[in-house]
N, C-alpha and C positions, 0 to 999 in steps of 0.2 A: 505480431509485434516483433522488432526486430532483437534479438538478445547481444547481438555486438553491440546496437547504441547502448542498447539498457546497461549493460555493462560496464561501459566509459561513462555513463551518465547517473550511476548510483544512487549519489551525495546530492541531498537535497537539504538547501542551508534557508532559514528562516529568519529572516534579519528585521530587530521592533527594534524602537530607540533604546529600550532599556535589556535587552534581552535578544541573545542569537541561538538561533536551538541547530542541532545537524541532526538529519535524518538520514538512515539508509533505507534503499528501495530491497524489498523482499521480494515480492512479488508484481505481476501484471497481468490483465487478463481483460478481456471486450465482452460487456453484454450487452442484451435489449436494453434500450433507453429506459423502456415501461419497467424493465424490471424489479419488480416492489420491494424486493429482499434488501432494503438499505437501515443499516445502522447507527446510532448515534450514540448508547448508550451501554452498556452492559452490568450485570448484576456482581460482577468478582471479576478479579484477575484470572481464574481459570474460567470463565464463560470468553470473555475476549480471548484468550490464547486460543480457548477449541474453535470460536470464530474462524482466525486470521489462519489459524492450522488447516480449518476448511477451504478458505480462499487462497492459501499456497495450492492446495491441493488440485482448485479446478485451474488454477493458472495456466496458463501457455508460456509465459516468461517467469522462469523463476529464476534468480538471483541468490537466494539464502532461504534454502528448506526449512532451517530450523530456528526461521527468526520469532517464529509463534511461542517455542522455550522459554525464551524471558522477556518477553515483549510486555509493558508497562502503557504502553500509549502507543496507538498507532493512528496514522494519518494517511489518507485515502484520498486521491486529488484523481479528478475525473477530469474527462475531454472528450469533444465529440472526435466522432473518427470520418472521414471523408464518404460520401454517398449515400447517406443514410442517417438512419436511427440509433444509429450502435453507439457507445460510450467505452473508452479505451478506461480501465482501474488501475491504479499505480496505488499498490501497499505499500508503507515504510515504515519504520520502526524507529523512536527515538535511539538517538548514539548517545553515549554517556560524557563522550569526548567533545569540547564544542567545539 
């Protein structure tokens, strides 16, 4: 993944009729498509934090190490990647600022 886009391309804005959220991008990383290990849920704030602290971890693109610290809600927006099977992962973090 390339970390100059990822970098110029951070800010990730979520625009509903009633409501605008901003997200920053922490991390990125490509797995098998098949790859089971997918989340929707978690039991506390610090079970999501050791999550997302594991997924900076195995990242290739990392942006903000320490966004798993106080991360309240993260958002994970997947794409396929060119010639294959693989799925590009984009972590972000709600920003408090909208």
């Amino acid at each position: 993944l390339d970390v100059s886009f990822a970098s110029e391309h951070r800010t990730i804005i979520v625009s509903e009729p009633n409501d605008t959220r901003m997200f920053e991008v922490a991390a990125a990383r490509t797995v098998d498509g098949s790859e089971p290990a997918k989340r929707t849920s978690f039991a506390s704030r610090v079970a999501l934090r050791a999550w997302l602290a594991e997924q900076v971890e195995k990242a290739a693109t990392v942006l903000n190490a320490r966004a798993a610290d106080d991360a309240d809600q993260v958002v994970t927006l997947v794409t396929c990647m060119p010639g294959g099977a693989r799925r590009a992962l984009v972590f972000a973090v709600q920003r408090s600022d909208p």
